[in-house]
C-alpha positions as CSV (number, residue, x, y, z in Angstrom):
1,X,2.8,6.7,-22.8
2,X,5.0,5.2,-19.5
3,X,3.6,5.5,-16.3
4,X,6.8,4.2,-14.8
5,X,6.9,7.0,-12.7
6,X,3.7,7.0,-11.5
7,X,4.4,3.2,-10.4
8,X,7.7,4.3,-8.9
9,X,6.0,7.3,-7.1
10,X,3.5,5.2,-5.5
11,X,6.2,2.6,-4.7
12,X,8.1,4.9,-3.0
13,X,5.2,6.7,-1.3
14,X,4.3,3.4,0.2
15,X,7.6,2.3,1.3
16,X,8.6,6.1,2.9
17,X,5.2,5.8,4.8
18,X,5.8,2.3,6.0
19,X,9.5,3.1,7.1
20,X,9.2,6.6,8.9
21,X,6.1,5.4,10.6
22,X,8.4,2.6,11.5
23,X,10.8,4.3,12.9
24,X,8.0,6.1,15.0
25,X,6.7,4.1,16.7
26,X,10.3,2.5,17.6
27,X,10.9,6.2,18.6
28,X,7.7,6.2,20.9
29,X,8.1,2.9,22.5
30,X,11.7,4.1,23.5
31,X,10.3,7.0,24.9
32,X,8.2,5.5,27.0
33,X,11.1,2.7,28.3
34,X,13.4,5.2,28.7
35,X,11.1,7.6,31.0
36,X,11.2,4.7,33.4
37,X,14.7,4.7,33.7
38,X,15.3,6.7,37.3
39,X,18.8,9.0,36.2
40,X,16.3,9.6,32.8
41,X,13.3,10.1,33.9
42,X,13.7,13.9,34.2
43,X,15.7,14.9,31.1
44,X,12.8,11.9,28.6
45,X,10.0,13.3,30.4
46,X,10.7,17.2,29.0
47,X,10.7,15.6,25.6
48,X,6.9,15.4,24.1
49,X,6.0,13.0,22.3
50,X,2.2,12.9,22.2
51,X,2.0,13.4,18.6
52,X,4.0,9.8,17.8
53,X,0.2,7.9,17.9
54,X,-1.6,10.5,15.6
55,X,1.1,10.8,13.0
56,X,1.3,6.7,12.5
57,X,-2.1,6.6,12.5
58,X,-2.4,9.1,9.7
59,X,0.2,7.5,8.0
60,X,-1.2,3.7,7.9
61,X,-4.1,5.2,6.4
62,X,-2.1,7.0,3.8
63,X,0.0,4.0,3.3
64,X,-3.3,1.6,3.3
65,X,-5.6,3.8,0.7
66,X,-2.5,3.8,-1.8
67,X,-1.3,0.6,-0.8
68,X,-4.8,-0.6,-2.2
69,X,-4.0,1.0,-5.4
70,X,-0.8,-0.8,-5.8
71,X,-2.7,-3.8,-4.8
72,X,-4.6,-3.5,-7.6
73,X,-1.9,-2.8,-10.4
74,X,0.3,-5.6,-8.8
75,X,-2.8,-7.8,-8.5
76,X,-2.5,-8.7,-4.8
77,X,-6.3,-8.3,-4.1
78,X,-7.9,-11.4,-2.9
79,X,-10.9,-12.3,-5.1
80,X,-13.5,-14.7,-5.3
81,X,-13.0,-16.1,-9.1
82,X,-15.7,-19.5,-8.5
83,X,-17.6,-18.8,-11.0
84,X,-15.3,-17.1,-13.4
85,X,-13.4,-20.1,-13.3
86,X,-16.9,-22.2,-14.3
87,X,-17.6,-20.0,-17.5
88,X,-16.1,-20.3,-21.1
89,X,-12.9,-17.8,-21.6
90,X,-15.1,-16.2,-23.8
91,X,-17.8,-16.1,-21.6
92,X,-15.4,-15.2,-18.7
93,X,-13.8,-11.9,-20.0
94,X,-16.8,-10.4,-20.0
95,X,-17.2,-11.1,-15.7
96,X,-14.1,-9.9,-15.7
97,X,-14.3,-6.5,-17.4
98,X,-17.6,-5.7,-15.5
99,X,-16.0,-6.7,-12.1
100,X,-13.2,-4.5,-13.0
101,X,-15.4,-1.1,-14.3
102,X,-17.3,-1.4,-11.7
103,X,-14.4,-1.5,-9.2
104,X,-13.6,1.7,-10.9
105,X,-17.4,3.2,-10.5
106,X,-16.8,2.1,-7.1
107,X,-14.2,4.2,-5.9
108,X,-14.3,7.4,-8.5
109,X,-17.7,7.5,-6.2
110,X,-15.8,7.2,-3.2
111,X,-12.9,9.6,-4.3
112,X,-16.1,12.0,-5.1
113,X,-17.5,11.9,-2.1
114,X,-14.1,12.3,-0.2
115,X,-13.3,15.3,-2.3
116,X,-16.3,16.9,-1.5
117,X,-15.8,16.1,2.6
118,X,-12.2,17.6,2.4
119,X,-13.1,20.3,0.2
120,X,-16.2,21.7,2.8
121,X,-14.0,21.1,5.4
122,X,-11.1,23.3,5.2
123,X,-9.6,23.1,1.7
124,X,-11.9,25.7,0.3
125,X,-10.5,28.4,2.9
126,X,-6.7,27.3,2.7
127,X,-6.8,28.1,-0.8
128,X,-8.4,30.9,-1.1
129,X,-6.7,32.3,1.8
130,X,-3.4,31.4,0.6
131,X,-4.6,33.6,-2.4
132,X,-5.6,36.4,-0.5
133,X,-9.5,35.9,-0.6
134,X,-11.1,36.5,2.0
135,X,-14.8,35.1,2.1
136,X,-16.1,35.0,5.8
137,X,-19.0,32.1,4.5
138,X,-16.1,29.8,4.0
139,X,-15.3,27.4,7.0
140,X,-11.5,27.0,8.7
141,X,-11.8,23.8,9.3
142,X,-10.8,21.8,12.2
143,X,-7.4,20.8,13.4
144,X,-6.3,17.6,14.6
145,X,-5.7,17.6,18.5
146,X,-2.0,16.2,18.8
147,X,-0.5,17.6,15.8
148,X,-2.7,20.6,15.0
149,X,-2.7,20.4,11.4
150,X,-5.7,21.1,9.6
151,X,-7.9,17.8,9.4
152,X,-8.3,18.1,5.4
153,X,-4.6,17.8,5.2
154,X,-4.6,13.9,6.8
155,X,-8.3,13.0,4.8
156,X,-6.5,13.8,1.6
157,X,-5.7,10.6,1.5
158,X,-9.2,9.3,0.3
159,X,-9.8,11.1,-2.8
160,X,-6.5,10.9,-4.1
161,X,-6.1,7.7,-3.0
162,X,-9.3,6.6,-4.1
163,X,-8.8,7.9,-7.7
164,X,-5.7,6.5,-7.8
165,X,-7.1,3.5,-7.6
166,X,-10.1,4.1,-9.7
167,X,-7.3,4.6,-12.1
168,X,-5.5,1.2,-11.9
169,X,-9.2,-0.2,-12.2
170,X,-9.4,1.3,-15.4
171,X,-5.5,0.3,-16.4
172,X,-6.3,-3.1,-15.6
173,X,-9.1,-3.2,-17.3
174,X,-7.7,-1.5,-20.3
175,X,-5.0,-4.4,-20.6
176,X,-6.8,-7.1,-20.7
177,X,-9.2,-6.3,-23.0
178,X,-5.7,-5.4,-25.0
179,X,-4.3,-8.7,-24.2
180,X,-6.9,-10.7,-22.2
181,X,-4.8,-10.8,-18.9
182,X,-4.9,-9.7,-15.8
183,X,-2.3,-9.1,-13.2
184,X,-2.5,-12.0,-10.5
185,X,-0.5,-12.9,-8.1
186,X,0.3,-16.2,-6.4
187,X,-1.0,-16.2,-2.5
188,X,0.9,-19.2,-1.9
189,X,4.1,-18.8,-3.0
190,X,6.8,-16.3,-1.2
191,X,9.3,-14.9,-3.5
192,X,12.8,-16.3,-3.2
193,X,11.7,-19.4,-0.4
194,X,10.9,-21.6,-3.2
195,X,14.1,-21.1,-5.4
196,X,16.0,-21.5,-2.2
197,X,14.5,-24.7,-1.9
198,X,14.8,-26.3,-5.2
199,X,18.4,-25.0,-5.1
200,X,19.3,-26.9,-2.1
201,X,17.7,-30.0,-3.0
202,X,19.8,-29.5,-6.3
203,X,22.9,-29.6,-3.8
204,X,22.2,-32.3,-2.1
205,X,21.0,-34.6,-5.6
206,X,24.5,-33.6,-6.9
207,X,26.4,-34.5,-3.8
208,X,24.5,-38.0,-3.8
209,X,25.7,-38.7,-6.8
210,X,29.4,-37.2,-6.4
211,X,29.1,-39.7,-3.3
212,X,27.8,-42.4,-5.5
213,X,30.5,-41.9,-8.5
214,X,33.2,-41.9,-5.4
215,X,31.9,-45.1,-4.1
216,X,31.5,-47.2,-7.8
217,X,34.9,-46.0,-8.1
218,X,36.2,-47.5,-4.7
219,X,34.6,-51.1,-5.7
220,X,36.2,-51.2,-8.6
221,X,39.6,-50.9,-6.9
């Protein structure tokens, strides 16, 4: 079964949360130069923006819980591998597999507990009011003071975040007992910096020796 749109989902989730909050916080720090200006001060002033901080803050931590999860199907995640590297392969897998189940116990737990939280704290009601259930034991929940959106809405982002990535844990985990690797990634290498390099010391070898064919030639005129 392809998950390709799960991966291009998240990818884009990530990407639309790091570029609108972006342009945000550009939008904000505008603002606030622009309400300085004397001939603007009046017209920028009428504008609010008091919501800006709030809504980038929500989305970094949207962007961060499933960035995490991505982190962890693209391999990204810093680990300490010491003593993995000291054991036999065959002695190693098995490290491996435990570290990455119980990565996985890890935050199901955490995507359990932040369920729960969101659930108790406003979820419950919205849906059963957008049903047309009325249960007066049920809680509203709060709102957030800037935006006024119901709280539950923002810390959303842990469970589903968090069992996304229990997910992946499991992913990974499935694959290399499949094929006995693991997605790593190279923390000192930058993609495309290296290539760039090599190809301009290719540039220069082959000029040196265009220069040094030229100059052979020349002597032996």
């Amino acid at each position: 079964m392809s998950l390709r749109w799960l991966d291009r989902l998240e990818e884009s989730l990530i990407a639309f949360l790091m570029g609108a909050a972006t342009l945000v916080i550009a939008m904000a720090v505008l603002h606030r130069f622009l309400a300085g200006v004397p001939h603007l001060q009046d017209l920028v002033i009428r504008i609010d923006v008091s919501w800006a901080q709030e809504l980038c803050i929500y989305m970094f931590v949207w962007m961060a819980k499933f960035g995490a999860a991505y982190g962890v199907r693209a391999g990204t995640h810093v680990g300490v591998d010491v003593l993995v590297r000291k054991l036999k392969p065959e002695h190693a897998k098995y490290l491996v597999i435990f570290s990455l189940l119980a990565g996985a116990v890890f935050t199901a737990t955490i995507g359990t507990l932040g369920a729960t939280f969101v659930w108790e704290n406003g979820a419950h009601y919205a849906f059963t009011h957008a049903f047309g259930i009325e249960n007066p034991d049920l809680f509203e929940g709060p709102t957030s003071p800037d935006l006024e959106i119901p709280t539950w809405i923002a810390y959303s982002c842990v469970p589903l975040g968090s069992y996304l990535m229990c997910f992946r844990f499991l992913q990974v985990c499935w694959h290399f007992i499949r094929t006995g690797e693991a997605p790593h990634a190279d923390h000192g290498h930058v993609e495309g910096i290296e290539d760039d390099v090599a190809a301009v010391g290719a540039a220069k070898t082959a000029e040196e020796a265009a220069k040094g064919s030229n100059g052979s030639k020349g002597d032996r005129t």
